[in-house]
C-alpha positions as CSV (number, residue, x, y, z in Angstrom):
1,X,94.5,79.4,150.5
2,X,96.7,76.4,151.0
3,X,100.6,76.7,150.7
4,X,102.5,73.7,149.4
5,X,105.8,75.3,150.8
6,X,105.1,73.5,154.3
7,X,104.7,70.1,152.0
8,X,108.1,71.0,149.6
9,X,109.6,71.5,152.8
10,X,108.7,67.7,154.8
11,X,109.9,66.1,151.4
12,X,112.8,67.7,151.3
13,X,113.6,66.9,154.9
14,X,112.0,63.2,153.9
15,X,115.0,63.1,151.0
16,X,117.4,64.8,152.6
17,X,116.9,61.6,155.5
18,X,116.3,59.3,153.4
19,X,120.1,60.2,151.8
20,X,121.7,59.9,155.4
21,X,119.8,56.5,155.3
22,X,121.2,55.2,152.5
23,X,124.8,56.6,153.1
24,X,124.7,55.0,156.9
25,X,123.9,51.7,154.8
26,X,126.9,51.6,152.1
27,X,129.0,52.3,154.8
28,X,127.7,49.4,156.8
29,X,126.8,46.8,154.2
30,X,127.6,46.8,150.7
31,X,126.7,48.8,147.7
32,X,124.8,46.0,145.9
33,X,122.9,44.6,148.6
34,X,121.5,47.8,149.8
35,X,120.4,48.6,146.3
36,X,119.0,45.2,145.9
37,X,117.0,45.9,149.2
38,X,116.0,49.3,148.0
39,X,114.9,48.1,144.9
40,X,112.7,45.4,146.4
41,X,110.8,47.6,148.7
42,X,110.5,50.1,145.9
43,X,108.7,47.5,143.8
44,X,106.8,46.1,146.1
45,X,105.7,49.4,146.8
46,X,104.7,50.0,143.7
47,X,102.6,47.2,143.4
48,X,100.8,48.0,146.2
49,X,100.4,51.0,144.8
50,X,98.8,49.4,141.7
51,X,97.0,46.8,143.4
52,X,95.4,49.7,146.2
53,X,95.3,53.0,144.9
54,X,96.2,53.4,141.3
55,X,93.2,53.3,138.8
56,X,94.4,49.8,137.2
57,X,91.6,50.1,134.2
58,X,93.2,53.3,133.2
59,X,97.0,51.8,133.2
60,X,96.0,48.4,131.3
61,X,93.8,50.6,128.7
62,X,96.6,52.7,128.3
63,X,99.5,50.1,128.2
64,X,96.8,48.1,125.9
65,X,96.7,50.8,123.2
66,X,100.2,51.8,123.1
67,X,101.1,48.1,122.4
68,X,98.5,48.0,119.9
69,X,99.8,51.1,118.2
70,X,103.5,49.5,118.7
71,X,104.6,52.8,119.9
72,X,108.1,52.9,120.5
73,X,106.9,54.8,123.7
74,X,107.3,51.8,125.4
75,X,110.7,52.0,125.4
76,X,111.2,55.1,127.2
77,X,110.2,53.3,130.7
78,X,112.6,50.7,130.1
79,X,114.9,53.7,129.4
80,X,114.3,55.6,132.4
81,X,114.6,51.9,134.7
82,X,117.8,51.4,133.1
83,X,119.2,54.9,133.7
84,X,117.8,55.2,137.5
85,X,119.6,52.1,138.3
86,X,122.5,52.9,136.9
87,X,122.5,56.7,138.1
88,X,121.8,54.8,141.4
89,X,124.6,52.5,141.8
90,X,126.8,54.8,140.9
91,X,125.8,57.3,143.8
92,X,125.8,54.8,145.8
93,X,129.4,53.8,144.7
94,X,130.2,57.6,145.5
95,X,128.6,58.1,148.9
96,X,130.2,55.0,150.0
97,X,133.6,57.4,150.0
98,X,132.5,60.8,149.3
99,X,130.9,63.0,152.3
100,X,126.9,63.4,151.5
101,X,127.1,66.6,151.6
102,X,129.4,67.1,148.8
103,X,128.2,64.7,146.5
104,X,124.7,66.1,147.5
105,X,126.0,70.1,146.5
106,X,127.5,68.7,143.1
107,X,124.8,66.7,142.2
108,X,122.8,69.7,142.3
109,X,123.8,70.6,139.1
110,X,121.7,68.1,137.6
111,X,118.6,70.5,137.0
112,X,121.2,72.6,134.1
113,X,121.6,69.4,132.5
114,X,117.5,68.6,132.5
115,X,117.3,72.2,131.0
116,X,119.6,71.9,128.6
117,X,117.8,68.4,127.5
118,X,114.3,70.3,127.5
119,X,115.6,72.7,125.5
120,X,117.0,70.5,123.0
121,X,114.4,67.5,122.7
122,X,111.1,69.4,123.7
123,X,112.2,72.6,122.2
124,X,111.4,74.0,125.5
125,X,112.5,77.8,125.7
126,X,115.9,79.2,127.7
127,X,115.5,83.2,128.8
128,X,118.3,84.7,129.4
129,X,117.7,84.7,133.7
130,X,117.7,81.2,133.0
131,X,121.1,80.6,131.2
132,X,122.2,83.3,133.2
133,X,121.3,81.0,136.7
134,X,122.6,77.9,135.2
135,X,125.9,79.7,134.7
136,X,125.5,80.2,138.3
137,X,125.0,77.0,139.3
138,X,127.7,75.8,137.3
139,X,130.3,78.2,138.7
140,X,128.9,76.9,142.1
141,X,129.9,73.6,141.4
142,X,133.3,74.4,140.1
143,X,134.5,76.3,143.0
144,X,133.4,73.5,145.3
145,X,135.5,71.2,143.6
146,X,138.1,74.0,143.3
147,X,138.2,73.8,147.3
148,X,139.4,70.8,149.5
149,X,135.7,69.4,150.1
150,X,135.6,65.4,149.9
């Protein structure tokens, strides 16, 4: 049997790059052209994507019905574009003065809050090893900023 730990582990070290990457660029351009250049290799990425490997009669059936139905589900990927690129620039912003690795530690709260938001708009269920690990997390977070880490 095949483990996906070796392939959790290259995209971690893939992310973990691609954050010095982006950090080496705010601090040699600026925030808003790098994000502009990031954005436009994303896309046209992603239209690759859909051009090459994505099943486009399965993505226009499926955009065709939910305009059909007028379901206000379309608005959650406008939603989600709207919040990434704003979530972006900001780390960007923060990287740009922060050190990565401290910006990387804190933002590794941001699992608690996805939990929390399960919980509350999915109804998803919290045991008590999972507050109990969030508490945890959060404490983590606190002493870092509690020490002299920029």
């Amino acid at each position: 049997m095949i483990t996906i730990y070796p392939f959790i582990l290259a995209l971690f070290i893939s992310l973990a790059l691609r954050n010095v990457a982006v950090k080496t660029l705010v601090t040699t351009i600026d925030v808003e052209t790098t994000m502009v250049m990031v954005l436009f290799i994303n896309a046209l990425v992603a239209l690759i994507l859909y051009l090459f490997v994505f099943n486009t009669k399965t993505i226009t059936r499926n955009i065709d019905e939910l305009i059909k139905q007028r379901d206000p589900i379309l608005f959650l990927p406008c939603f989600a574009s709207l919040v990434g690129i704003a979530f972006t620039y900001a780390y960007y912003r923060i990287i740009e003065v922060k050190k990565l690795y401290f910006v990387s530690l804190v933002l590794s709260v941001f699992p608690v809050f996805v939990a929390i938001a399960a919980y509350i708009f999915l109804n998803e269920t919290l045991n008590l090893r999972q507050v109990f690990a969030m508490f945890i997390i959060i404490s983590g977070i606190i002493l870092l900023n509690l020490s002299n880490g920029d």
